[in-house]
C-alpha positions in Angstrom: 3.5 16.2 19.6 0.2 15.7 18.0 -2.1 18.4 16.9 -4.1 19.1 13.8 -3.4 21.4 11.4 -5.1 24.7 10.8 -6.6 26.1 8.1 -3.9 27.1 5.3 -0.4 24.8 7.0 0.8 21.9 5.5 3.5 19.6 6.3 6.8 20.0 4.7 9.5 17.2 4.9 12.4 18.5 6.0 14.5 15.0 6.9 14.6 11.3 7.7 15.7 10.0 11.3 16.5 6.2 11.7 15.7 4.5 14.1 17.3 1.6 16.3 15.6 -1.6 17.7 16.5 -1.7 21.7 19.0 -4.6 20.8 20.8 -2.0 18.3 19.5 -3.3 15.0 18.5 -0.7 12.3 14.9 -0.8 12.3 12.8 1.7 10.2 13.2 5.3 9.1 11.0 8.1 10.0 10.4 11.3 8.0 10.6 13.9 9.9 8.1 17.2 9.1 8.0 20.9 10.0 4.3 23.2 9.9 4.8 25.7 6.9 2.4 28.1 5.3 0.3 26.4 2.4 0.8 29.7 0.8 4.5 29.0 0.6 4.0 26.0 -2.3 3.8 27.1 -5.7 1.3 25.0 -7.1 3.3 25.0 -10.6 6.2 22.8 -8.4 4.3 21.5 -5.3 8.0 23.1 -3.6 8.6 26.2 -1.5 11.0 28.9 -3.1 13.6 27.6 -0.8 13.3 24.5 -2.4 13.3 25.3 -5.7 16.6 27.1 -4.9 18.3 24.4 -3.6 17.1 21.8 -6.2 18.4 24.5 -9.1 21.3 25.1 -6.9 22.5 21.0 -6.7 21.7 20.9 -10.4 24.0 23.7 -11.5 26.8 22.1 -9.7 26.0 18.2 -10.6 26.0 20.1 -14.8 29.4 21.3 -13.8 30.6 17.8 -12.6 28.7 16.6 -16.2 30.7 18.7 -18.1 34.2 18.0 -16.4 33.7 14.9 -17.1 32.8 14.4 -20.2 35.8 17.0 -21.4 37.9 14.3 -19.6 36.2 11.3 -21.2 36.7 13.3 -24.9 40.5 13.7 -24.2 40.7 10.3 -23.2 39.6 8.5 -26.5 41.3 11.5 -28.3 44.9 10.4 -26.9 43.5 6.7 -27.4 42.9 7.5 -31.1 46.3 9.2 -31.3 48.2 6.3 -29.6 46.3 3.7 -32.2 47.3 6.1 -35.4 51.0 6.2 -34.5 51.2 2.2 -33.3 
C-alpha cells in the first residue's frame, strides 16, 4: 500500500521480514512500518512510551542476568583462591 502521510503521523518500525529469492536463496530484509501519531515520540528519546517501556523493561532483566553472573564469576575465583592456599 502506498499513500502519503498526513500531517502529524510518522512511521514507526515495528519489525524486519526476510525475504527469499524465487530459487529459495535468502535475499534481503525489509523493515516493516506501522502509521503512529507524531505526538506519540517524546522528542527527549525519539521513542513512543511503549518503547521506552520495553527498552527499560529488557534492561532490568539483562542487569539481573549481569549480576547473577558476576556473583557466580566472584565465587568462582574465591574457591580458586581457596584451592591455591590449601595446595
Amino acid at each position: 500500500m502506498k499513500r502519503f502521510l498526513a500531517e502529524g503521523e510518522a512511521l514507526q518500525q515495528v519489525g524486519v521480514m526476510g525475504l527469499r529469492a524465487p530459487d529459495g536463496t535468502v535475499a534481503e530484509n525489509v523493515p516493516l512500518y506501522r502509521i503512529i501519531q507524531s505526538k506519540e515520540i517524546k522528542p527527549e528519546s525519539g521513542l513512543t512510551a511503549g518503547e521506552e517501556a520495553a527498552c527499560e523493561d529488557i534492561g532490568r532483566g539483562l542487569a539481573d542476568i549481569y549480576r547473577q553472573y558476576k556473583r557466580a564469576e566472584r565465587k568462582a575465583k574465591a574457591g580458586a583462591n581457596m584451592r591455591a592456599q590449601n595446595a
